[in-house]
N, C-alpha and C positions, 0 to 999 in steps of 0.2 A: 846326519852322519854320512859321510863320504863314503858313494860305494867304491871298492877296489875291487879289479880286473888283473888278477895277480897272474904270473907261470906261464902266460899265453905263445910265449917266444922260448922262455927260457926250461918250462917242464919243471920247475920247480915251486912248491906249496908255500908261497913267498909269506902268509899269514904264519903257517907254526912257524918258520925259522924267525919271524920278526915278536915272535910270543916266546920262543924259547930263549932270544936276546934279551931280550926286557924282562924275561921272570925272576929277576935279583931285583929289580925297582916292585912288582910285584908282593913278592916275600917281603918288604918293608914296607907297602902298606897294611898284606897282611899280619904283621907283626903288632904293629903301631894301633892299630884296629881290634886286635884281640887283647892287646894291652889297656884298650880304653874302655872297651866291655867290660873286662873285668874290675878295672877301675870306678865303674861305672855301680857295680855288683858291687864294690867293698865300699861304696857312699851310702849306701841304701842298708848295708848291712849294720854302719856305723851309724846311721840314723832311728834305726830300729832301736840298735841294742841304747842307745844313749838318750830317746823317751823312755824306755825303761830308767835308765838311771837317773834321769831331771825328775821323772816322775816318785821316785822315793825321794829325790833332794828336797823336792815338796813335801811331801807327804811330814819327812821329819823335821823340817821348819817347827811347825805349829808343836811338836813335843818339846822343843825345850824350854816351854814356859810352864808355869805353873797352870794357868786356867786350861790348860789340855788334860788334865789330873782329876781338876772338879768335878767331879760326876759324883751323885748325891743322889738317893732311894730314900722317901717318906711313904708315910703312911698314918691314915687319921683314926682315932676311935669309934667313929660313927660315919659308918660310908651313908649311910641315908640322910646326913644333914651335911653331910659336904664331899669335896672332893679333893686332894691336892697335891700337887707336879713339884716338883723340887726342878729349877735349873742350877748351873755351878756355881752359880754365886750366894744359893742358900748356905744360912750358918748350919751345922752341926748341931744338934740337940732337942730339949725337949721342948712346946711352944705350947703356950693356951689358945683358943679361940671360941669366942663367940659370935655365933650368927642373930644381931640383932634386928636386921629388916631385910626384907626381897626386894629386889628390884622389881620395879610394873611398868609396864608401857602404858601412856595414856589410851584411853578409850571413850568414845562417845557412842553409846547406843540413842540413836535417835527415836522419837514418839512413833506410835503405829500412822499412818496412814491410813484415811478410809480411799477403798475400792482406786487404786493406784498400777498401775505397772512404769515397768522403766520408760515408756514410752510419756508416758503422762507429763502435761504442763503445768508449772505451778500454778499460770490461771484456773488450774481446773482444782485448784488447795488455796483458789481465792486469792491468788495473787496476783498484781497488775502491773506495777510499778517499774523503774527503773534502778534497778538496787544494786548498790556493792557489799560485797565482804572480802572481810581482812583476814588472812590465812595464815597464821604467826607462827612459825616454827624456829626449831633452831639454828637452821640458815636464813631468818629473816622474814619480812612481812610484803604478801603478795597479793592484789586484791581479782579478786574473781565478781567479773559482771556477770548478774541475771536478772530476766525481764520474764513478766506473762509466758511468753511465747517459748523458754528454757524448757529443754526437758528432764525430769531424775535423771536421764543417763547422761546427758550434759552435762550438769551440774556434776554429777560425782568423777565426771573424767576430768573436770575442772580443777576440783579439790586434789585428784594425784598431780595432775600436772604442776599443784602449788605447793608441792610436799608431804603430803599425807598419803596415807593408804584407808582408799574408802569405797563400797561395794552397797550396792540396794539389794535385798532380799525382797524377790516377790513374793514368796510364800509369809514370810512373817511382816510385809508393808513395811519396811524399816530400813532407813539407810544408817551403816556404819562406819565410825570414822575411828579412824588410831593413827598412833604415831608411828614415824619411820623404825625408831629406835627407842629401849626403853631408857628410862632414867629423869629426872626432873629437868634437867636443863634439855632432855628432848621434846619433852613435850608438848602441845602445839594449843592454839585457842583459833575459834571460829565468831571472829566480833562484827557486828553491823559496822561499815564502813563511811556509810551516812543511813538516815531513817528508813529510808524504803530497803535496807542491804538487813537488818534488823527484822524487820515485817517479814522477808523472803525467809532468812532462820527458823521462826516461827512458825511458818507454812510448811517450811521442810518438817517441823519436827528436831530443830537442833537448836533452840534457843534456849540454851542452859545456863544459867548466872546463877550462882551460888553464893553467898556471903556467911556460910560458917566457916568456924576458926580452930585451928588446933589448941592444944596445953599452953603455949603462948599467947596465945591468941591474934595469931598470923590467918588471914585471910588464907585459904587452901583453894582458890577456885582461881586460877591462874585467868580466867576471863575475867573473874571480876576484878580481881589487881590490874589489867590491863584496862579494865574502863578506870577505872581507879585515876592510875595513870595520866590516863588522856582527861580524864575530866578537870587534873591539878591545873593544868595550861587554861581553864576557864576559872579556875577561882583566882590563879597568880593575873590574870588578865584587866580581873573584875577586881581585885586588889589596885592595882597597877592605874585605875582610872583608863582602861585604854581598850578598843575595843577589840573582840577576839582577830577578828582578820588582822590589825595592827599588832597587835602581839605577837602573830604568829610570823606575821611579815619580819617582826625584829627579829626573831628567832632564827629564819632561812636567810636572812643576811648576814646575820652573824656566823651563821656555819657557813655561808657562799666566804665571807672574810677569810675564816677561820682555815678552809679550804685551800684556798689558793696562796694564803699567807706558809702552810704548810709545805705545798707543791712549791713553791718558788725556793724555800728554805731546804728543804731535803736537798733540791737539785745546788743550790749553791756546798751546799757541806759537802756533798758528793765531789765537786769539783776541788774545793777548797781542802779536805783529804786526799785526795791525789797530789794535790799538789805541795801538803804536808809531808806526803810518802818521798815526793822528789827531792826536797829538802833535806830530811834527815839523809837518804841516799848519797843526797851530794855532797852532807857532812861528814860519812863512810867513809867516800873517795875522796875526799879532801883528806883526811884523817890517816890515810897509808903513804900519801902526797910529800915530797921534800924536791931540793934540786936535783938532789942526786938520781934520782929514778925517774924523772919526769918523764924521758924518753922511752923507756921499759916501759912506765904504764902507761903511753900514747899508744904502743903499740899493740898493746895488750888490748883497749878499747877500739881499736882497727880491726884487729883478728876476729873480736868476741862478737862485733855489733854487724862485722862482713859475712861473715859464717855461722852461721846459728845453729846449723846442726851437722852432724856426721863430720866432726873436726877433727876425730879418730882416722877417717879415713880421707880426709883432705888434703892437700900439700898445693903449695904457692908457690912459684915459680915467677918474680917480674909480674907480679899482680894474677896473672892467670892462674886457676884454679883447676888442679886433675883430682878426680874422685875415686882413682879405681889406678891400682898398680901390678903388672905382673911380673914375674923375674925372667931374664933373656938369655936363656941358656944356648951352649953349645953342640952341636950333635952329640957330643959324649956324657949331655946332659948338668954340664957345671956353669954356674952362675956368671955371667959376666956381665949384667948390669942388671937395669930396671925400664921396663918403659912403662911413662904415667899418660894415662886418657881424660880427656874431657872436653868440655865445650866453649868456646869464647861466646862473646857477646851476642853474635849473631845465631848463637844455638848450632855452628856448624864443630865437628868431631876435631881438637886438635892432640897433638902429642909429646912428649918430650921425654928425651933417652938420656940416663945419665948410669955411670959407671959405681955410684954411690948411693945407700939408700936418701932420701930426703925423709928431713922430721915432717913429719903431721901438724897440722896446726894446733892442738891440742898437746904435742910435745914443743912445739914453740911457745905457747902459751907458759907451761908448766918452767921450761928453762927463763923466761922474763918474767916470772912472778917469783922464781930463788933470786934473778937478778933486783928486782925492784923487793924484796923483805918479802911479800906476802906468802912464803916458801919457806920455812924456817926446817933445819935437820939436826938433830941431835944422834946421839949414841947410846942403845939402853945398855946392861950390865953384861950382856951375851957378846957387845962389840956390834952389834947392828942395827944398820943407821935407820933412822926413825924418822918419817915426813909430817910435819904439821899444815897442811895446808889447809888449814879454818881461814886463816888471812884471805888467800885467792878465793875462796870459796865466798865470804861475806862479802867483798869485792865484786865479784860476778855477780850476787844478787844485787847489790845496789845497781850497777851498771845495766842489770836485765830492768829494773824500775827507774832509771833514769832513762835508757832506751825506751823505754817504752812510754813514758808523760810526754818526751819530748817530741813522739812521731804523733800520738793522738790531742795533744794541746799543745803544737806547734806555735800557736799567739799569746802564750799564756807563761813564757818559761822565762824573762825578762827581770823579773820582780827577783826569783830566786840565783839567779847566775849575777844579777847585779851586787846581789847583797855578798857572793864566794867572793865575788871581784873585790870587794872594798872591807870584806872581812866581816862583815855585819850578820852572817848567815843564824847565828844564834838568836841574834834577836829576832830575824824574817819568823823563825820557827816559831818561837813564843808568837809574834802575831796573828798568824795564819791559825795556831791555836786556839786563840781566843776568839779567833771569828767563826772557828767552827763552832765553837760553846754558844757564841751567838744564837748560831743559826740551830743549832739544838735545843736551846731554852726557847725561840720561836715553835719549833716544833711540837715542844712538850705543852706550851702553852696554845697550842692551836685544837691536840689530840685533845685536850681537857675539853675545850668549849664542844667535840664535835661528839664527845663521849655522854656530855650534859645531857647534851639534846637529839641523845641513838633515836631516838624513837623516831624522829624525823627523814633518817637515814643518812645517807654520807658526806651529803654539801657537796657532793660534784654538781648538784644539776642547782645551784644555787649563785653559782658565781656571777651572775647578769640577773640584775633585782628587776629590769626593764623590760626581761623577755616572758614570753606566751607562757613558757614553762613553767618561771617561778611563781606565773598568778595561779596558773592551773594546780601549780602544788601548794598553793597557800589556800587556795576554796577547798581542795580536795580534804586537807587536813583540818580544815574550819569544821568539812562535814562530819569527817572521824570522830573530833572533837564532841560535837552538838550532840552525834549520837550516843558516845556515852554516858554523856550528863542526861541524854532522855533514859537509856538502859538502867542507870542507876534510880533516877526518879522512878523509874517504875515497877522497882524493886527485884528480888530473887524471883525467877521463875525456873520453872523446870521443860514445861510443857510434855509432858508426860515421856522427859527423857531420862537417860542415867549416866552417870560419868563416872570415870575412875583414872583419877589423875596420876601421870607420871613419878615414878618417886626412885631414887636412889636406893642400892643394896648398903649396909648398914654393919661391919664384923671389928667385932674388937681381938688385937692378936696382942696378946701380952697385956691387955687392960688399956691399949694404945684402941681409939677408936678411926676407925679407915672407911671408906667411902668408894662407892663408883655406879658408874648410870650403867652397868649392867650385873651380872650377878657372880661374874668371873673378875676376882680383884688380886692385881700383882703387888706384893710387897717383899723387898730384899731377899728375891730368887723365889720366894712361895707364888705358885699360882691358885689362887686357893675358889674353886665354886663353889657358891651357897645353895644348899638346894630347900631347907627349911630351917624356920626360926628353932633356934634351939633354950633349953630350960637351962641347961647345967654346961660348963665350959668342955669344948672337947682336947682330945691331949692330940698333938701334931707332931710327928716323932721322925727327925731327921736322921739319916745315918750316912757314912760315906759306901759308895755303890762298892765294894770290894770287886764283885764279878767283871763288872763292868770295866773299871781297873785291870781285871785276870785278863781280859777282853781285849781291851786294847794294843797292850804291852803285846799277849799273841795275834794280834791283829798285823802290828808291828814288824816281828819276827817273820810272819808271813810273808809279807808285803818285800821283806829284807831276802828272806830265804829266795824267793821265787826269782828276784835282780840276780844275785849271787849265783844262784846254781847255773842260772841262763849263761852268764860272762863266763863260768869256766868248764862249759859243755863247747861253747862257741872256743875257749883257745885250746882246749883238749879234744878237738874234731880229727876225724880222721884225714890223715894227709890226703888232697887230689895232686901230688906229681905224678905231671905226666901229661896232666889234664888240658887244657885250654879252652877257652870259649872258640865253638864251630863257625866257619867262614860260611856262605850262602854255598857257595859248591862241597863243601863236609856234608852238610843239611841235607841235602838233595839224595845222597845213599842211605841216609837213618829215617826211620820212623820217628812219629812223636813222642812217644815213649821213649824210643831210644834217646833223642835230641833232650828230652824233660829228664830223665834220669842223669846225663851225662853234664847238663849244666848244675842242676842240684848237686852235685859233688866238688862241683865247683865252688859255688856260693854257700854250701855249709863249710865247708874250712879255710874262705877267706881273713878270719882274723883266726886263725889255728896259730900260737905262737906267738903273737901279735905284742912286741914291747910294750905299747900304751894301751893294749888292752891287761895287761900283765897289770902295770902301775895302779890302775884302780881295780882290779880286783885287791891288790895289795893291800890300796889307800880303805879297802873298805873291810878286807878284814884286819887290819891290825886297829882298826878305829874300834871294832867290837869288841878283840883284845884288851883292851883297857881296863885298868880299872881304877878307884877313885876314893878319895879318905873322906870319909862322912861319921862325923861323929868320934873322931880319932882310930876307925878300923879300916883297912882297906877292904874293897867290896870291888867286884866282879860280877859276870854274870852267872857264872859259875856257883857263886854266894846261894843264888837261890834256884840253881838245881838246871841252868839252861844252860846247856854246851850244844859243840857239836861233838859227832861222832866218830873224826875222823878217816880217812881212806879206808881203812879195812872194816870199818863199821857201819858204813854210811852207802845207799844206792852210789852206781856212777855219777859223778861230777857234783855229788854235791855233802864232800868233804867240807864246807866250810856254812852248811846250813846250821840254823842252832834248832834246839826241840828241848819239848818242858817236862821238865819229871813229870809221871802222872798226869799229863794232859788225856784224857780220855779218847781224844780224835788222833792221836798220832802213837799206830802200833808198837813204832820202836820201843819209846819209855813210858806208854799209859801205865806200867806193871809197878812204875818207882814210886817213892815220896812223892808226894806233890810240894816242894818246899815254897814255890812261888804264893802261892795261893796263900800258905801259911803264914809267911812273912807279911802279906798285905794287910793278913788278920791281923797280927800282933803290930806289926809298926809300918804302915802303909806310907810313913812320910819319910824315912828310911829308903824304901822303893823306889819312890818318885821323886825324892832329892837326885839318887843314883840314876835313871831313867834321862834326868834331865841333862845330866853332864856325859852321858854316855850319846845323847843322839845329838848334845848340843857338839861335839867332839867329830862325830860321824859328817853333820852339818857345814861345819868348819872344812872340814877333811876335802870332802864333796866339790866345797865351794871353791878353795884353791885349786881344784883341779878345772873348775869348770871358768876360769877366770879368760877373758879375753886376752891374746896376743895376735904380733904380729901372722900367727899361722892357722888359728882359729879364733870363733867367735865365740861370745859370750854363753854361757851354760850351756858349752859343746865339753867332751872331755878326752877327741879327738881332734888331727887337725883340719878340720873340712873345707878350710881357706885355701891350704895349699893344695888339697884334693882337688880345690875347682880350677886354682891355677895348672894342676899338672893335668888337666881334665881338657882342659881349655891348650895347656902345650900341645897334646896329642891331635888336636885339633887340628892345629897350624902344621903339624909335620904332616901329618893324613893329606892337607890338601896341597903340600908342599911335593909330598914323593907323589903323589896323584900327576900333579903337573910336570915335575920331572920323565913319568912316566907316559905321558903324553907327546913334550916331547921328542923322546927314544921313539915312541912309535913313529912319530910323521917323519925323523930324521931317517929312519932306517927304510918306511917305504919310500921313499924321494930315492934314495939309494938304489934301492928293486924296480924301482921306476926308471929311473936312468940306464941300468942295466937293462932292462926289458928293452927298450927304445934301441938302444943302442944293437942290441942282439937283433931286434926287427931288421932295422936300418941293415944290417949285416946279410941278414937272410933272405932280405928284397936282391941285395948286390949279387949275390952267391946263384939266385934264379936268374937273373938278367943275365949274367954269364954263361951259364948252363945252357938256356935258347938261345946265345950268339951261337956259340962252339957247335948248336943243332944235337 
């Protein structure tokens, strides 16, 4: 900052008189600055109060359907044999049920152990070998090595790591094993993997093979069906003339086949549906297609496929694209054009000014799809005009699915644009169909052979019958094999363990028998837990939740009340004229309390008055106003006992709250009828027929106010667009009279400068003369 040497010559205080010239440019940015504050202040006030109102426009979305209503209270005969939850999709009434089985997790208590701790090696339970076991659960089969040298706490950190949950007791010698989860399909088996993995079991104390049978006579020892199993691949083999390794061999080629016959088919149908999708798409766009439009919908595919997003606030100009428009007003603040912003190619800022607004592309769009048909307008009975734009809308999807085949299968679109060209495109599509059926009936015929042979596992690692893997997985499964057929030959054993196998919960509800691998079973809204088998049916007694209903609806009103009173406390505030936001030099005489009390007076009566805050208080009590024929009567909310109070009955500002006869929580009317309550009793579909049209009405109301324009965005229901443009004007004049005022100062000391010089120059002369004269 330039220091000045003002008065030196002249005696005069050259800074005020150059402060008191310039304090009119001053006073207009203090102006401009106290107008942007507050401007500033009434975004923040409209932002507040307008969460508030998005947030009931929320809230009453979800009421005008029905499933906002369902709320349903049960209760069972016997809470000691069950338990059960109604959600809103349960029916109404009376229901049977039986609890005919519990769910169980499987369990293996293993044999005791002599003189063992965790530390202990199976050589020391007489083990030597080199053994595997197979760890079956219901994510699949994992084998866990042990040798001599394994210790109990090895081994059982083994068996978690492969799915189970299993823990050695030192005190009772016993390692335990269970399953993750209970139910029959979770439960798990522990098979030798080859002979010495079998011996290891036995050592541990966990070699359990059981061959009894249920009422059926179904095997129940899910290890012994698993040797079962594996032993069949040795009788089909010994049938077969062929020796176990060779059969097995066949077996992991055929799923190595089966595999990659699958993977190569998936991926062509993948492609071959895409480019099914392209087809019909460009049958769409063919389908709206004549001469007459041709050029409408080129352009239309120009605009759509150049601009993909924010077309609302786009505009084109000679290809160049502005994103952002403000209005160019005059000092007296009136409109005389527009200027648009954006960036060219090289990403550098350009601009263009025009005296008219410019359509958006998205209003471009919408004027050449009435031009090319896909914009059809009618006239309903009122006289107003009516848009059907399904056309442009199908249009654009096809177009977003032909954009997009043709940027990710750029070598692949040749077959379908040749067949539009020469008219053939119907039959392209029947072909392209039948190759995906192809490639699907490959598929369905692959999942069979790989499903045959689960036991094997997936045929990924089968695909190369030549490599280290496949031999290794064909001995490995020789071994599994061999060792069943020895587990079997050598019959049930227990070795002094106990098991209690997995089994499914069991409940019949209406004499209909239901199933599940735990003991909590959902059927049509019941969540029903079985806690004991029961003798005699118990009774399950639906009803609809009336309170809950009481509950909502005032839940509701709440929710309504507390928006409402807020909006007309905020435009019934006490006037600040007079007031203004404080400049830094105001600030510097008040205290903080002074400065905080003096703007609070300001910003509570920013929307004091406020036209568009008026309109939606309006829009939202006369939506409550309503009322609606149901049933041939007209109905209110009034019907069942909920008004409000108004002005001379009601606290300040909230004349337009409602409150419920006989609600107990709200002093005014706890004393009246309760007729809500009552109504719900006798005919609760009455209620919430009306419920539904009153908040779907409210909804509606809400939504047109909250619609996007030129002046605001979307689910605003002020204008905050042009807030930010006039936010952003004030901007530009701030730093406009700043400079002006910049100016004035350096013009007017240049001016006091000159004079001062000039006055030196003077008073050097005036001495020189003086000592002539003596």
């Amino acid at each position: 900052m330039a220091i000045r040497m003002s008065g030196l010559s002249s005696g005069l205080d050259t800074e005020s008189i150059v402060s008191a010239l310039t304090q009119s440019y001053k006073s207009k940015i203090d102006k401009y600055k106290k107008a942007q504050t507050k401007l500033s202040w009434k975004q923040d006030a409209w932002k507040s109060a307008n969460k508030k109102i998005y947030s009931l426009y929320n809230s009453v979305s979800s009421m005008r359907f029905t499933s906002a209503y369902n709320l349903n209270t049960t209760s069972v005969s016997d809470t000691t044999k069950a338990t059960v939850t109604a959600s809103s999709d349960a029916l109404v009434g009376t229901q049977s049920l039986k609890v005919k089985q519990l769910a169980k997790t499987g369990y293996l208590t293993g044999a005791k152990l002599a003189d063992t701790t965790a530390s202990s090696t199976l050589s020391s339970l007489g083990f030597s070998g080199d053994g595997s076991i197979a760890v079956t659960t219901a994510s699949g089969t994992k084998n866990v090595s042990v040798s001599g040298s394994t210790t109990i706490s090895e081994f059982v950190n083994k068996l978690k790591d492969a799915g189970v949950k299993a823990n050695y007791d030192a005190t009772n010698k016993r390692i335990f094993v269970s399953a993750a989860d209970s139910g029959a399909e979770n439960d798990f088996t522990l098979t030798g993997a080859n002979s010495a993995g079998t011996e290891a079991l036995t050592a541990l104390g966990l070699n359990f093979v059981s061959n009894a049978t249920d009422a059926n006579g179904n095997y129940v020892d899910p290890t012994y069906r698993q040797y079962q199993n594996l032993a069949s691949y040795k009788t089909a083999a010994d049938a077969a003339g062929s020796s176990l390794e060779d059969y097995v061999s066949g077996i992991l080629t055929q799923m190595g086949e089966a595999y990659s016959a699958k993977s190569e088919a998936t991926t062509n149908s993948s492609k071959a549906t895409a480019e099914l999708n392209y087809a019909k798409a460009y049958q769409t766009m063919q389908s709206y297609a004549n001469d007459s439009n041709a050029e409408a919908l080129a352009e239309i595919k120009d605009l759509y496929t150049t601009y993909t997003s924010n077309r609302d606030s786009t505009y084109v100009v000679d290809g160049q694209a502005y994103t952002s428009v403000e209005e160019v007003k005059d000092e007296d603040g009136n409109v005389t054009g527009y200027k648009y912003t954006g960036k060219d190619a090289d990403g550098n800022e350009v601009t263009y000014e025009s005296a008219e607004k410019l359509q958006s592309v998205s209003d471009r769009i919408e004027d050449l799809a009435k031009t090319a048909g896909l914009i059809t307008t009618s006239t309903d009975e009122d006289g107003n005009e009516i848009s059907d734009k399904s056309g442009l809308t199908a249009y654009q999807s096809a177009l977003n699915t032909v954009s997009d085949y043709e940027l990710n299968y750029a070598d692949n679109v040749e077959r379908v644009q040749n067949a539009a060209a020469n008219g053939t495109l119907a039959d392209t599509v029947t072909e392209i169909q039948s190759e995906i059926d192809g490639y699907n009936a490959t598929i369905t015929a692959s999942n069979a052979t790989l499903n045959q042979y689960a036991d094997f596992g997936s045929g990924a690692s089968y695909t190369d019958p030549t490599s280290d893997a496949f031999a290794s997985a064909v001995s490995s499964y020789v071994d599994k094999i061999n060792s069943a057929v020895e587990a079997l030959a050598a019959g049930p054993t227990t070795s002094g363990a106990s098991r209690i196998y997995g089994q499914d919960a069991i409940i019949e509800l209406n004499d209909v028998e239901f199933t599940g691998s735990s003991n909590s079973i959902t059927v049509n809204g019941l969540t029903i837990t079985a806690l004991a088998e029961t003798d005699e049916p118990l009774t399950i007694t639906t009803t609809r939740d009336v309170q809950g209903l009481y509950d909502k609806i005032k839940d509701f009103l709440s929710s309504y009340n507390e928006v409402v009173n807020e909006l007309v406390s905020l435009y019934n505030a006490d006037s600040a004229k007079g007031y203004e936001p404080l400049t830094d030099d105001e600030k510097e005489s008040m205290t903080d309390s002074q400065i905080e009390k003096w703007e609070s007076k300001i910003k509570d009566a920013l929307l004091r008055k406020d036209g568009t805050l008026n309109d939606v208080i309006n829009t939202m009590t006369n939506s409550m106003f309503q009322s609606y024929e149901i049933d041939g009567k007209k109905i209110s909310l009034s019907t069942f006992g909920i008004s409000t109070l108004g002005i001379l009955g009601s606290p300040e500002n909230e004349q337009y709250a409602y409150h419920i006869d006989g609600d107990a929580d709200d002093s005014l009317t706890s004393g009246n009828k309760d007729k809500l309550l009552a109504a719900l009793q006798d005919n609760a579909d009455q209620v919430v027929d009306f419920m539904k049209q009153l908040t779907d009405g409210l909804y509606k109301n809400l939504d047109k106010k909250m619609k996007s324009t030129s002046l605001k965005s979307m689910y605003n229901v002020y204008n905050d667009k042009e807030m930010a443009t006039e936010y952003s004007d004030y901007t530009d004049l701030i730093s406009e009279w700043e400079t002006r005022l910049s100016d004035a100062e350096t013009r007017y000391f240049k001016q006091f400068s000159a004079m001062e010089s000039a006055l030196s120059t003077l008073n050097s002369n005036s001495s020189s003369l003086t000592s002539m004269l003596g």
